[in-house]
TORKOLMAR-78750 format. One line per field, with one value per residue: y, x, z of N, C-alpha, C, O in turn; residue number from 0; residue in one letter. Coordinates in steps of 0.001 Angstrom, whole numbers. Layout:
<pts>
n_v = c(Y,...)
n_u = c(X,...)
n_w = c(Z,...)
ca_v = c(Y,...)
ca_u = c(X,...)
ca_w = c(Z,...)
c_v = c(Y,...)
c_u = c(X,...)
c_w = c(Z,...)
o_v = c(Y,...)
o_u = c(X,...)
o_w = c(Z,...)
n = c(NUM,...)
res = c(A,...)
</pts>
This chain:
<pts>
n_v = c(-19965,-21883,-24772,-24864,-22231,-20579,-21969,-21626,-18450,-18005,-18935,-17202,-14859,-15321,-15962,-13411,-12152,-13319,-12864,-10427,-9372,-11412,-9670,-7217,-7423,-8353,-5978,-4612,-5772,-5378,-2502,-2031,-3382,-1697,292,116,369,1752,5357,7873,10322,11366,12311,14106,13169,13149,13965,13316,13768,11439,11979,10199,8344,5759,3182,3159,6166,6825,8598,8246,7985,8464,8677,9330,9033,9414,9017,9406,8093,7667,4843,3385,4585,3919,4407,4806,4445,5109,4173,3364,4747,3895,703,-1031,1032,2740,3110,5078,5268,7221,10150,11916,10054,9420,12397,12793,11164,11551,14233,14180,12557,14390,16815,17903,18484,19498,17643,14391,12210,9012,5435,2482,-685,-2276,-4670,-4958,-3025,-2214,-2013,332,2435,5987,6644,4993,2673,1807,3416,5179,4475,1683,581,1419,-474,-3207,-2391,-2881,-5400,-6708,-6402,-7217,-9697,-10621,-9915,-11509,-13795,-14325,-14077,-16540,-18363,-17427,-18506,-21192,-22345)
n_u = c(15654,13135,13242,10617,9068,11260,11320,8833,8733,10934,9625,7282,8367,9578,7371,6501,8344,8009,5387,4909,6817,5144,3181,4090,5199,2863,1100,2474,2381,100,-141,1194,-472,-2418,-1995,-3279,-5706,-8554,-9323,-11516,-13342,-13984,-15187,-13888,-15183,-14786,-11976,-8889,-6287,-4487,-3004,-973,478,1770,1918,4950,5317,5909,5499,2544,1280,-1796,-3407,-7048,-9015,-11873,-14108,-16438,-17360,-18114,-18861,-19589,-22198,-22916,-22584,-20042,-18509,-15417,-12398,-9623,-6437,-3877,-2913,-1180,-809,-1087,-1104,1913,5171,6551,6259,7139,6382,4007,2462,3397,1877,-622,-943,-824,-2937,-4999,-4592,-6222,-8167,-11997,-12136,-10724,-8732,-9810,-8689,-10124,-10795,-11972,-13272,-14305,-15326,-15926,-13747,-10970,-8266,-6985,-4145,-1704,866,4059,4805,7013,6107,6051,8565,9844,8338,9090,11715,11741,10659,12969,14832,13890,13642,16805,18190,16546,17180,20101,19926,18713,20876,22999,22276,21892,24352)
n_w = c(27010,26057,23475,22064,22117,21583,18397,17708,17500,15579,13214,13054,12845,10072,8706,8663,7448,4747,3771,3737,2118,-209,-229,-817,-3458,-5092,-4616,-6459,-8536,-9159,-9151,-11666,-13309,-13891,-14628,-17240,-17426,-17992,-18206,-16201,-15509,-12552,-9399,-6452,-3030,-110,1605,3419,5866,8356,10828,13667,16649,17318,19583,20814,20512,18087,14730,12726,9304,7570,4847,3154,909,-540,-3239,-6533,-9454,-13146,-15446,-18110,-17985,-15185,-11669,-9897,-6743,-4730,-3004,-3063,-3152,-4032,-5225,-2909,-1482,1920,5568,6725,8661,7480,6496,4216,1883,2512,2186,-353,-2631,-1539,-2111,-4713,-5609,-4580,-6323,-8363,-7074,-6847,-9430,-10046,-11875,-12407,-12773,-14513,-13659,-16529,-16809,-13725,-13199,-10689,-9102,-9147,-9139,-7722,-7924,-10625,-11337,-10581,-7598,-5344,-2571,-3301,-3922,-1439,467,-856,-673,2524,3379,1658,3701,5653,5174,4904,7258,9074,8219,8161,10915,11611,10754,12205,14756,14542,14106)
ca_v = c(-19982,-23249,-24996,-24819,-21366,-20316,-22194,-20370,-16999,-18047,-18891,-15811,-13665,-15873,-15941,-12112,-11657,-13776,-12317,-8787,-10018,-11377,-8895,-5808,-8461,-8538,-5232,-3477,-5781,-4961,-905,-1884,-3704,-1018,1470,-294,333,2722,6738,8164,11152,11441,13838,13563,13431,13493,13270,13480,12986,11482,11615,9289,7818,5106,2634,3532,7465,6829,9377,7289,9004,8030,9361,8888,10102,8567,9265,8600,8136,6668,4178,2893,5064,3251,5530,4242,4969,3859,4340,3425,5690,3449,-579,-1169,2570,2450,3921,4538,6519,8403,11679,12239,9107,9339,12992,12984,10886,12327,15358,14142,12202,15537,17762,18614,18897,18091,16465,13372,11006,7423,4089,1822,-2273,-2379,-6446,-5100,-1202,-1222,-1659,1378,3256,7270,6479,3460,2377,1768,4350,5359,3520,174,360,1078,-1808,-3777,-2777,-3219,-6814,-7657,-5981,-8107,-11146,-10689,-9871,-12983,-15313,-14256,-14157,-17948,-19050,-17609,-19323,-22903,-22654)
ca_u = c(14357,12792,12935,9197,8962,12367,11076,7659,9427,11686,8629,6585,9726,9585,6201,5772,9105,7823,3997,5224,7472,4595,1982,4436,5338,1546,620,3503,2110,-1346,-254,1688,-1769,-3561,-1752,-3763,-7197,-9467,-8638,-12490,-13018,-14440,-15300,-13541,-16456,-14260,-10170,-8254,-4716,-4862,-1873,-1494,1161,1713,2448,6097,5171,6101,3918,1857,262,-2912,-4191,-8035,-9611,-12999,-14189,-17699,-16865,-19215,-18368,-20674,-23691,-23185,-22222,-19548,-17841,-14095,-11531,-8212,-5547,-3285,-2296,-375,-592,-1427,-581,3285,5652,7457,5435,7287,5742,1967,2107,3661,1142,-2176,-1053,-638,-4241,-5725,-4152,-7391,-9708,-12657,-11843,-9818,-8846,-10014,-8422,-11041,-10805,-12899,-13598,-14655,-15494,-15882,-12120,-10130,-7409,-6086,-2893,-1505,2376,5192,5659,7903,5733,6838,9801,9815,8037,10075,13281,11711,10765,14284,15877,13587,14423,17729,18231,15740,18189,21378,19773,18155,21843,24179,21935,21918,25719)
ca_w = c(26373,25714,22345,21277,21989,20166,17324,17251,17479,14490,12462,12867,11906,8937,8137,8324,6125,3434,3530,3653,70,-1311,34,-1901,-5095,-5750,-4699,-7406,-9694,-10054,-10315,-13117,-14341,-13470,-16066,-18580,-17388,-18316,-16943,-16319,-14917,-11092,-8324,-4351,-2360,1029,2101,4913,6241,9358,11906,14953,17220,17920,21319,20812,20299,16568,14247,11618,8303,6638,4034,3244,22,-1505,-5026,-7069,-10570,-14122,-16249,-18709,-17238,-14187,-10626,-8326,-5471,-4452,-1900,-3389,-3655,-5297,-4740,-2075,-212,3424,6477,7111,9528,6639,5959,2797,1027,2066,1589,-1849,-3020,-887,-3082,-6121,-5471,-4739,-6967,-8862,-6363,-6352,-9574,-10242,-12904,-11692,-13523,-14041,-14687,-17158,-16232,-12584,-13022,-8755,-8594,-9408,-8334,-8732,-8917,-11172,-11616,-9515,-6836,-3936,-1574,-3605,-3646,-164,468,-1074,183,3901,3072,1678,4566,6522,5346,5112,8706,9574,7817,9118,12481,12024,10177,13099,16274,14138,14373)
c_v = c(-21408,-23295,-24495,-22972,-20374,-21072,-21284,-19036,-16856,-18404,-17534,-14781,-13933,-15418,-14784,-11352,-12033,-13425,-10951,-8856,-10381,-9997,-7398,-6512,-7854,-7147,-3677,-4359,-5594,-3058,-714,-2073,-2563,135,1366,-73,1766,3949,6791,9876,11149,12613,13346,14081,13968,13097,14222,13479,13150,11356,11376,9044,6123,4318,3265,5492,7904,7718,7957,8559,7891,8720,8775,9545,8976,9255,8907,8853,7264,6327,3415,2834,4290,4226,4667,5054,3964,4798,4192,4456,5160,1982,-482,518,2135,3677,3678,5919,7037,9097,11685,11665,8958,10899,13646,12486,10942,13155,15322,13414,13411,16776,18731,18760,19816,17125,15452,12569,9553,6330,3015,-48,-2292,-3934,-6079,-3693,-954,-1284,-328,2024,4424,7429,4949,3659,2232,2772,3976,4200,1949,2,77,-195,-3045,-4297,-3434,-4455,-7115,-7292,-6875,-9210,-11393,-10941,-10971,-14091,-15152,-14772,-15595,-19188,-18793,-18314,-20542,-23295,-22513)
c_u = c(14062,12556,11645,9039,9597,12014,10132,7915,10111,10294,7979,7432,9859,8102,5685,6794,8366,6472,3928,5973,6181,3581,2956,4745,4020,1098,1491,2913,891,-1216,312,350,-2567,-3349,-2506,-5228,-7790,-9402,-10428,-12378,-14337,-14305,-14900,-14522,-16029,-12799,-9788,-7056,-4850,-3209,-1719,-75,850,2018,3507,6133,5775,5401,3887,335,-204,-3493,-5612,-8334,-10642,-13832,-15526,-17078,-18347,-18498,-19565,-22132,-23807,-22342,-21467,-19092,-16170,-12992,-10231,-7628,-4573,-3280,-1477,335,-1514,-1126,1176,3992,6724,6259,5591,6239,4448,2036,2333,2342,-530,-2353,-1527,-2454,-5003,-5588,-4809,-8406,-10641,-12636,-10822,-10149,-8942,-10224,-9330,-11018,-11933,-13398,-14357,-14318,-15818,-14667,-11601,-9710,-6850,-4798,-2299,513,3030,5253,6353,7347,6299,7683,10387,9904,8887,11357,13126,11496,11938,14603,15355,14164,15775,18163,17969,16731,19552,21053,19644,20195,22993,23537,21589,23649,26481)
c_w = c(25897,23913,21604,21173,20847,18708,16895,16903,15966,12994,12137,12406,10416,7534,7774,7049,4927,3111,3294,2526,-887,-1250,-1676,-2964,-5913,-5758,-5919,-8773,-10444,-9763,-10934,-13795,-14497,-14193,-17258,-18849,-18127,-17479,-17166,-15391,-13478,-10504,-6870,-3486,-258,967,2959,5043,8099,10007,12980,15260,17498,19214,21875,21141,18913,15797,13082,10465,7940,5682,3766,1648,-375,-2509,-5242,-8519,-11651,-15152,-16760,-18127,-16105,-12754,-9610,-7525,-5295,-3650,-2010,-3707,-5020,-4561,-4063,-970,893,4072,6322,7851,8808,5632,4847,1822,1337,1717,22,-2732,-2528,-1673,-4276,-6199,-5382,-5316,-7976,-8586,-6487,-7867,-9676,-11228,-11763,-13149,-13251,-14463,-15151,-17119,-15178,-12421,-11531,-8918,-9714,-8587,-9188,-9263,-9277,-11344,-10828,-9028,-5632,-2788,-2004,-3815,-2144,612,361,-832,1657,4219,2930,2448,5781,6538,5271,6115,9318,9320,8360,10439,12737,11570,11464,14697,15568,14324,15638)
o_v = c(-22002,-22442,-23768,-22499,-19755,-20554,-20401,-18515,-15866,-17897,-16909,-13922,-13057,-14963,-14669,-10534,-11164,-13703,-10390,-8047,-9897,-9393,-6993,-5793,-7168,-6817,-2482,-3842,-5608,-2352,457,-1283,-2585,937,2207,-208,2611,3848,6046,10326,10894,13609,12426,15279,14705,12079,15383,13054,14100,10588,12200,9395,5561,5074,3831,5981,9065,7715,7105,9275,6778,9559,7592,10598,7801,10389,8169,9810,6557,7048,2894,1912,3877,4764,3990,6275,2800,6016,4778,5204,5539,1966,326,834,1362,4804,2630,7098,7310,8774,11520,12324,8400,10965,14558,13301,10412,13287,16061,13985,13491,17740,19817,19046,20986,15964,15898,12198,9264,6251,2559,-449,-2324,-3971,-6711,-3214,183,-119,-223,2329,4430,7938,3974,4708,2682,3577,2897,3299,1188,-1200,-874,-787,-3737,-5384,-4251,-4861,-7800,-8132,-7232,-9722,-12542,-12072,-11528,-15042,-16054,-15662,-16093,-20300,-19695,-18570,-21102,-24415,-22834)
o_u = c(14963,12022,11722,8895,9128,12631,10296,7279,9928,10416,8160,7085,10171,7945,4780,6496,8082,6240,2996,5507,6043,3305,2602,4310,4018,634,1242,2932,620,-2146,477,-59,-3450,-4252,-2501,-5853,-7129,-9411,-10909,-11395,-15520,-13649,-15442,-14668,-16634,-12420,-10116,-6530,-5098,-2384,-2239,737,-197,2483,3461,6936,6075,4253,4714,-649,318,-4288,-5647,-7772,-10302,-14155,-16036,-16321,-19247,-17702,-20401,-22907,-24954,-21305,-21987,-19244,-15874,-12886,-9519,-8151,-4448,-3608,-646,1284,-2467,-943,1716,3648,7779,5675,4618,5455,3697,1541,1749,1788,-1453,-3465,-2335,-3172,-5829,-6274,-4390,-9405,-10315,-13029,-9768,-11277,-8335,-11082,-9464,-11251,-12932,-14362,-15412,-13390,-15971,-14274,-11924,-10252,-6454,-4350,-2362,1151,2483,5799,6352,8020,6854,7841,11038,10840,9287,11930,13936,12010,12404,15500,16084,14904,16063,18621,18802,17005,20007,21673,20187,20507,23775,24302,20703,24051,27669)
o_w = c(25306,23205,20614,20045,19892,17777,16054,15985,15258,11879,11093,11595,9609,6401,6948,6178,4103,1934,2718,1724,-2011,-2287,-2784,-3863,-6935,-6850,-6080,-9890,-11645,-10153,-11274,-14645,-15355,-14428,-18157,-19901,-18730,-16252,-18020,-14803,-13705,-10809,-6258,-3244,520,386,3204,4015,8841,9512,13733,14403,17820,20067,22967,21936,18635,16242,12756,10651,7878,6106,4106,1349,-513,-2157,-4399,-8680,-11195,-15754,-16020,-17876,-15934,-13141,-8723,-7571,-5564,-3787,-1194,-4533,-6185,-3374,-4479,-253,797,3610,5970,7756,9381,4598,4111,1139,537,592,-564,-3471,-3147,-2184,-4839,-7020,-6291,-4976,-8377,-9247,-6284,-7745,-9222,-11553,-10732,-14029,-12116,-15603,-14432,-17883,-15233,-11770,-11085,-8866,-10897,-7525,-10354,-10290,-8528,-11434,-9821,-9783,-5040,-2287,-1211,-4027,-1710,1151,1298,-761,2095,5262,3841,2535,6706,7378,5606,6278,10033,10051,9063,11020,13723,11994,11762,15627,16213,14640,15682)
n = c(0,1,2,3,4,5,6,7,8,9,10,11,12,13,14,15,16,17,18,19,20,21,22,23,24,25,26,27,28,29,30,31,32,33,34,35,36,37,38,39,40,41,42,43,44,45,46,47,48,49,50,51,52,53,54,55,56,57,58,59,60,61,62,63,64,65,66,67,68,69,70,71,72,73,74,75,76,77,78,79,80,81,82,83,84,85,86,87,88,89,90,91,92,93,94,95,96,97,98,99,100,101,102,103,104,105,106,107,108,109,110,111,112,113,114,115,116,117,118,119,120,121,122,123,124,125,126,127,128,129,130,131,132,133,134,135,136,137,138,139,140,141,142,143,144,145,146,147,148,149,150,151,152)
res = c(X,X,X,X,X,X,X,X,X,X,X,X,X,X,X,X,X,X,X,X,X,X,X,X,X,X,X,X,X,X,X,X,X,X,X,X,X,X,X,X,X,X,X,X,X,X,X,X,X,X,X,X,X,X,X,X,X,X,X,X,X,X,X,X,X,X,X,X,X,X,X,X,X,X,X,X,X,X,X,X,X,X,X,X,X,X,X,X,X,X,X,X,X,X,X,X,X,X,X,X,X,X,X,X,X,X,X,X,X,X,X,X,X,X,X,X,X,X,X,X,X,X,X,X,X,X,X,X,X,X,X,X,X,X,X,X,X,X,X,X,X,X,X,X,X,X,X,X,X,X,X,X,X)
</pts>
């Protein structure tokens, strides 16, 4: 394999460890912030759980849920479940928390920053998904650095 290439390769392994570290860093630390906001009470206007394959024939969950909620006589709308939830191919962890998001349907408590009453999310604090996260980042970079430390030697 030619130099330039093998370098590029070793970059992008890099670049996605350390963006996937900060991406879950930041996204565990604003649903700690986000314990602090304002609970309101809201109505689920639509949700879903979507399940897909992917290239591989992998399954992939989504959960969907969107909300209208009022905060200081004012009517929003919002789409977060929680910080840092997504899609992912372990069932357990989107449908633990799809549940727990719809568990009083049609209503829901919705956390509101009171600085920027459009942002809010139903659920706030560290969960399962961040940890997750987390670990799959360090396990990334771990891996990445061994791998870049035993082909320099």
């Amino acid at each position: 394999m030619p130099e330039e290439l093998e370098f590029i390769i070793k970059v992008i392994f890099v670049v996605v460890g350390i963006g996937g570290a900060l991406y879950s860093v930041c996204t565990s630390i604003m649903a700690k912030i986000s314990c602090s906001w304002v609970p309101v009470e809201g109505e689920i206007t639509h949700h879903e759980m979507d399940e897909s394959r992917d290239n591989d024939g992998d399954y992939m969950y989504k959960a969907k849920v969107e909300y209208v909620y009022e905060y200081k006589r004012r009517t929003y709308k919002g789409k977060r479940i929680a910080f840092g939830f997504g899609s992912w191919n372990i069932r357990s962890l989107v449908y633990r928390a799809y549940g727990e998001a719809i568990s009083n349907y049609p209503k829901v408590r919705v956390y509101v920053n009171q600085n920027s009453p459009k942002v809010s999310s139903i659920l706030v604090g560290i969960r399962s998904f961040h940890d997750a996260n987390i670990l799959f980042f360090g396990f990334w970079n771990i891996i990445v650095y061994m791998a870049l430390t035993n082909m320099s030697s």
